[in-house]
C-alpha positions in Angstrom: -0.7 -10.8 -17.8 1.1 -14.1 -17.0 -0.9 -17.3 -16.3 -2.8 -16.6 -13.4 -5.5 -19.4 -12.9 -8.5 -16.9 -12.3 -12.2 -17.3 -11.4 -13.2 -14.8 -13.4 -17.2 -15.5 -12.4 -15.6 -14.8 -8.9 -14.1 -12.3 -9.6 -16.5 -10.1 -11.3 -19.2 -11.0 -8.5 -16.6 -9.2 -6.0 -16.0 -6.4 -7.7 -19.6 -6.0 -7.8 -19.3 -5.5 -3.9 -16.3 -4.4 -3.3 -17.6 -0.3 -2.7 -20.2 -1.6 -0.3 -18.9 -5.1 1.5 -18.2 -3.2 4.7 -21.5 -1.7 4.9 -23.4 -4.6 3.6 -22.1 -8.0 4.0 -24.8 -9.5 5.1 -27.1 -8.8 2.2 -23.8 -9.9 -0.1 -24.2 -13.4 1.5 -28.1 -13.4 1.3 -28.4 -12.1 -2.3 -25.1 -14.7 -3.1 -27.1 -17.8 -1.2 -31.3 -16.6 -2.9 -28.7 -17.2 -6.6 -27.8 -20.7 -5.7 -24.1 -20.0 -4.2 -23.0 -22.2 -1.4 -21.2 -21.2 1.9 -18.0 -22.0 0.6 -18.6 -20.1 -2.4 -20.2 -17.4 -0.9 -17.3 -17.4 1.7 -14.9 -17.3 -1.2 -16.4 -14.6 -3.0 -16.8 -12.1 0.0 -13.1 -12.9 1.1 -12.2 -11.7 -2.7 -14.2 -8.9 -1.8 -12.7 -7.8 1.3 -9.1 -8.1 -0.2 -9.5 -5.5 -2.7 -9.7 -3.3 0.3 -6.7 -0.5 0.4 -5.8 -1.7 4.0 -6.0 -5.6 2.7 -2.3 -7.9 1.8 -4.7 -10.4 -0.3 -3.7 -13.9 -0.7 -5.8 -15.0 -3.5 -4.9 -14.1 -7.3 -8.5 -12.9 -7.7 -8.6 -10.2 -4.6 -4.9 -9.6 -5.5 -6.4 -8.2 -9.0 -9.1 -6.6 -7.4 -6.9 -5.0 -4.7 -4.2 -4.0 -7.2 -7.4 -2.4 -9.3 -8.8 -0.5 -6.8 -5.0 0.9 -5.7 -4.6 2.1 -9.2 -7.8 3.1 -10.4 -7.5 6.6 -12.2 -3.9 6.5 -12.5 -1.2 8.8 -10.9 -2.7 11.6 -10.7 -6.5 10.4 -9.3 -4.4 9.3 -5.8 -3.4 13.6 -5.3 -6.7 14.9 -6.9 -9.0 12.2 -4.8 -7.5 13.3 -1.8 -7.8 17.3 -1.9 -11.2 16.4 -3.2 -12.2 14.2 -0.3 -10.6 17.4 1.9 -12.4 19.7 0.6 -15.4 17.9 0.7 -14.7 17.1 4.5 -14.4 21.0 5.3 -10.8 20.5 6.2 -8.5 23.3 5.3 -5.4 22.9 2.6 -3.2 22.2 5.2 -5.2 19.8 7.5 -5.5 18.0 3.6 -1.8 17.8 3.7 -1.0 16.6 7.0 -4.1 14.1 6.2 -2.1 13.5 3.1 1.3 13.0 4.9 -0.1 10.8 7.1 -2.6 8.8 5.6 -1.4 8.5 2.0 2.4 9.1 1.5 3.9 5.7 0.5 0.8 3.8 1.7 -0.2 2.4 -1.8 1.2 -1.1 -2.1 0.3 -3.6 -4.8 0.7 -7.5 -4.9 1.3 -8.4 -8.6 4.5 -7.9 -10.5 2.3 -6.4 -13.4 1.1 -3.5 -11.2 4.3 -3.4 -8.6 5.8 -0.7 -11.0 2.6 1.1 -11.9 2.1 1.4 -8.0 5.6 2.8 -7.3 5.1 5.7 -10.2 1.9 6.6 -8.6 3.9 6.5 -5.2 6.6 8.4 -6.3 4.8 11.0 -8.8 2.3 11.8 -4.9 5.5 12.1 -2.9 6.8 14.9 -5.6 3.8 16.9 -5.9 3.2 16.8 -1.8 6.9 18.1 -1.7 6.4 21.0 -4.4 2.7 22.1 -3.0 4.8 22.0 0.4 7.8 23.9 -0.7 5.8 26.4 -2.9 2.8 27.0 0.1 5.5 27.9 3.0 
């Protein structure tokens, strides 16, 4: 990886939290504050949360890690077999899966650093040809 200059005790306290900060933010900043953190540290650590959302652009190098993590987590094939899992587990049919798919998570995958750019684009491109066979070999 090229020089980044990382908070890695920042970093590691955000990926801690990242699954849960939208359900539980406020306990983030209490726990955060009862370990000695201040606000501006606290604030700093929850925004680094936040940005390794999906939906995020981060600005900072430590959510833009985080972010670029979570994107790629499981590699090219976890994006396709996440998603008909998630489906299935919602009771939708194949093909309310696929529009979902289409819709939701066709070309949505973006990351920020140049390390993980090209890793993102495989996934991207290897999701887009297996939604187009399942597609042409279904109808």
């Amino acid at each position: 990886m090229s020089n980044y200059d990382i908070n890695y005790e920042y970093l590691i306290l955000a990926m801690y939290f990242h699954g849960f900060i939208y359900s539980d933010e406020e306990k983030i900043r209490d726990w955060l504050s009862e370990r000695g953190y201040n606000n501006s540290e606290i604030d700093r650590i929850v925004n680094i949360a936040w940005e390794s959302q999906r939906s995020e652009i981060p600005k900072s190098i430590e959510g833009k890690i985080l972010h670029d993590a979570h994107v790629l987590e499981g590699g090219r094939n976890y994006l396709v077999v996440k998603t008909l899992i998630t489906g299935s587990v919602r009771g939708q049919t194949l093909m309310q899966t696929l529009e979902y798919m289409k819709q939701n998570v066709l070309n949505k995958n973006k990351c920020y650093l140049k390390e993980t750019i090209p890793l993102c684009e495989e996934m991207n491109k290897y999701t887009n040809e297996f939604y187009s066979e399942l597609i042409k070999d279904i109808n």
